[in-house]
C-alpha positions in Angstrom: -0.8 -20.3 -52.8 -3.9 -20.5 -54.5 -6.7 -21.1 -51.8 -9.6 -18.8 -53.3 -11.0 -16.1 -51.2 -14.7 -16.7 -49.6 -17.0 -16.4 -52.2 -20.4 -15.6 -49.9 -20.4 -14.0 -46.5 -23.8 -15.2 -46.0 -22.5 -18.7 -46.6 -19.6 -18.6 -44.6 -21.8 -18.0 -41.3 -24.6 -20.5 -42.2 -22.4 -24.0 -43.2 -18.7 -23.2 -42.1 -17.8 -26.6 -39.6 -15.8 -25.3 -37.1 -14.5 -28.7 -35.2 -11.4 -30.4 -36.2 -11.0 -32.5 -33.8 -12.6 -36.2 -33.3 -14.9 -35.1 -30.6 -17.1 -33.4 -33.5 -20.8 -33.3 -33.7 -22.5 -36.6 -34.7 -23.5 -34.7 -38.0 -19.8 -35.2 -39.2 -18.4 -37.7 -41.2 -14.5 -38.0 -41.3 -12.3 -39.3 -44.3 -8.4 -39.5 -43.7 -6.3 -38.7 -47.0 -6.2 -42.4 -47.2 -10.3 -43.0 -47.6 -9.6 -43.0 -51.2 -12.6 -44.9 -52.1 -15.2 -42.9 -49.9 -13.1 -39.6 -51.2 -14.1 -40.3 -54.9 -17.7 -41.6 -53.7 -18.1 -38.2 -52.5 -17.2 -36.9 -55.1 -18.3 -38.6 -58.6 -21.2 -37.1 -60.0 -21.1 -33.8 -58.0 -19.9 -30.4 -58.9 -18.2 -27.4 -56.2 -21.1 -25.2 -56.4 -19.3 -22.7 -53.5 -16.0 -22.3 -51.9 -14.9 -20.4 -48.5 -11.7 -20.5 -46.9 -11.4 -24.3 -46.4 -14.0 -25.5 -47.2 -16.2 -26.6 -50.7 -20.1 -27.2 -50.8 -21.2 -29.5 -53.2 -24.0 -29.4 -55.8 -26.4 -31.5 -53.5 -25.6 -28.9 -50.6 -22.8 -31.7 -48.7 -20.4 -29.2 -47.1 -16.4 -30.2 -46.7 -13.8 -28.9 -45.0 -10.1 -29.6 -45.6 -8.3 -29.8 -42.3 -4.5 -30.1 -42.7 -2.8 -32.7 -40.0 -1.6 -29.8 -37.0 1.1 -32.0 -35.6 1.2 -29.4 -32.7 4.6 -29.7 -31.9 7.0 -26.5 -32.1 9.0 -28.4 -34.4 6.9 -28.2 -37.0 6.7 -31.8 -37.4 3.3 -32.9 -38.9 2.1 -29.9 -40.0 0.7 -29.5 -43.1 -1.1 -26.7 -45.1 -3.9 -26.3 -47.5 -2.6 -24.5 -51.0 -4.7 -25.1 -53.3 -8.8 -25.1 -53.2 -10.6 -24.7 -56.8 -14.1 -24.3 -57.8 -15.4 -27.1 -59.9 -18.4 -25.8 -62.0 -18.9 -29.2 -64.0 -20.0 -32.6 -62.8 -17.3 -34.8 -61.7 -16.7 -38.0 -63.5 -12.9 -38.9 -62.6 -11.2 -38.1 -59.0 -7.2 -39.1 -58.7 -5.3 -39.0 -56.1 -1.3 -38.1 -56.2 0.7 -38.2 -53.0 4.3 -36.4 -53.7 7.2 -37.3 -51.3 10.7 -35.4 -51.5 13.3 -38.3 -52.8 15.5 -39.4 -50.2 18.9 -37.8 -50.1 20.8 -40.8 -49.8 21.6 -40.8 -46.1 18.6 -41.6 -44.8 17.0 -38.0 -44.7 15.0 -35.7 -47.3 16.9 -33.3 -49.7 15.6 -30.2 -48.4 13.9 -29.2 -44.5 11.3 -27.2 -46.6 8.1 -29.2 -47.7 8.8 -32.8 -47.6 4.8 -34.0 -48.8 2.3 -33.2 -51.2 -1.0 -34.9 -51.1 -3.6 -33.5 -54.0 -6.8 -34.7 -55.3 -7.6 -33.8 -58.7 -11.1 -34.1 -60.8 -11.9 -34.7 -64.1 -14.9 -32.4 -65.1 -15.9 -31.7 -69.0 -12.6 -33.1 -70.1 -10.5 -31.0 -67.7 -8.2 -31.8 -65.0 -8.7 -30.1 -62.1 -6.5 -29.9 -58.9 -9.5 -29.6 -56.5 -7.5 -29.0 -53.3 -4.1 -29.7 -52.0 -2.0 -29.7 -48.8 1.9 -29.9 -48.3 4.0 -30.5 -45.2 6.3 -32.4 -43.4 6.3 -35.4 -41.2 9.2 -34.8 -39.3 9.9 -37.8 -37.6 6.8 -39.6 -38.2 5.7 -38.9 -34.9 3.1 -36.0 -35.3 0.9 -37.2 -38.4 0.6 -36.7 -42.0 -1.5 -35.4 -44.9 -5.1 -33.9 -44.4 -8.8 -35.1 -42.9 -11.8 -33.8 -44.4 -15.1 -33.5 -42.4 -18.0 -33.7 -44.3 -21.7 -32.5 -43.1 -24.0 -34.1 -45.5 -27.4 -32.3 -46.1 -30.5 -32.9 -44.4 -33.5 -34.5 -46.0 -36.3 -33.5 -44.3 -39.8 -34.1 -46.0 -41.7 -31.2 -44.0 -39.3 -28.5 -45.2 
């Protein structure tokens, strides 16, 4: 796994978002792994300027956190986890997306019961490729959920400060 280590402590208590669930303070914007278009609007002309456990803060002081789908079953169905967050010190001019499902074994199932599901978003920055974050799971049975949400806490503008 290659989630990087809190890089500030100082940070981590000031901007950390601790909801993950949809009743979330009004402050929060939430993007599904399939907001593709709002994902890379986000991100295009922004560099990582700090990363802490799960979450990245962007150049303009926008704060996101990657919250891997917790299917919250004992099963294990619909759980994913994040396993790869990177710094990004450039500005972003490309952001792809790759979604990785395990082939089907033939018979209707998935080769292996491990990981099942990749969904990564990588940058371009300065000519370099970049896998800015990842998470991998499985769906189980469909039931649960899938992939990732992000909630983003865009800065504050205020003209007396």
């Amino acid at each position: 796994m290659t989630v990087a280590e809190p890089t500030n402590d100082d940070y981590v208590a000031k901007k950390l978002i601790s909801e993950n669930y949809a009743g979330r303070d009004s402050d929060i914007t939430g993007y599904s792994q399939g907001d593709h278009d709002e994902i890379r609007d986000l991100l295009l002309g922004h560099r990582v300027a700090k990363i802490a456990d799960d979450h990245l803060e962007l150049d303009d002081g926008t704060v996101v956190k990657v919250v891997p789908n917790d299917g919250e079953c004992l099963c294990s169905a619909g759980d994913y986890d994040l396993t790869v967050l990177n710094e990004c010190d450039n500005i972003i001019t490309a952001v792809d997306f790759d979604y990785t499902p395990l082939p089907d074994d033939g018979y209707g199932g998935y080769e292996d019961e491990g990981y099942e599901r990749t969904y990564s978003v990588f940058v371009v920055a300065e000519d370099k490729r970049i896998n800015l974050y990842a998470v991998e799971g499985s769906d189980g049975n469909g039931y649960y959920g899938t992939g990732y949400e992000l909630l983003v806490r865009f800065p504050i503008n205020d003209p007396d400060a």
